[in-house]
N, C-alpha and C positions, 0 to 999 in steps of 0.2 A: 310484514317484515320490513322492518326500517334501514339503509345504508346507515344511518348517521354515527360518526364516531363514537364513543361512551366515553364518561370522563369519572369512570367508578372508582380507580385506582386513586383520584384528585380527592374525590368526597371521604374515602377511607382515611386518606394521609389527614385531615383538615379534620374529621371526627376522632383521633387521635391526640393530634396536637390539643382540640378543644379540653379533653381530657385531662390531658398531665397537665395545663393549663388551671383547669378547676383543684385538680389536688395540690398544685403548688398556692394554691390561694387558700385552702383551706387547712393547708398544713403551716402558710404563714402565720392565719388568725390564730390556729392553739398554739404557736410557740408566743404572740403577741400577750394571750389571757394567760399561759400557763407557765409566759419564759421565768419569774425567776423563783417562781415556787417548784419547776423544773430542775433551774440551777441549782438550788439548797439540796434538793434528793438528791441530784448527784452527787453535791459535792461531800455529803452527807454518805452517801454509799462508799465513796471511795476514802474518805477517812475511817471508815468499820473496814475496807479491806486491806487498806494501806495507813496503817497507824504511821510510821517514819515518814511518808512522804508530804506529812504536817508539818513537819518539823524541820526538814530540808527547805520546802516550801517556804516557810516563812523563815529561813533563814540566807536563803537570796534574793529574799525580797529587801534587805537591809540594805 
């Protein structure tokens, strides 16, 4: 039986962070490969749902 403090609570917080850490780098790389073949589906989605908001759109865009 050891006195010495633990410092489990530190290793948790720090295995953690390494994690969201790795997801935000590997969710940077697919928007990197996939951002504007991404951006066309969108924007492509949203002109099939919102036919008028084309036309508005590029009509403030003037």
């Amino acid at each position: 039986m050891s006195r010495l403090p633990s410092n489990r609570s530190g290793q948790g917080f720090i295995e953690y962070a390494l994690i969201i850490i790795l997801l935000a780098i590997v969710m940077l790389s697919i928007l990197l490969i996939l951002g504007d073949d991404l951006r066309t589906f969108i924007n492509d989605l949203l002109q099939t749902w919102f036919p008028q908001a084309g036309v508005i759109r590029s009509l403030l865009a003037l």
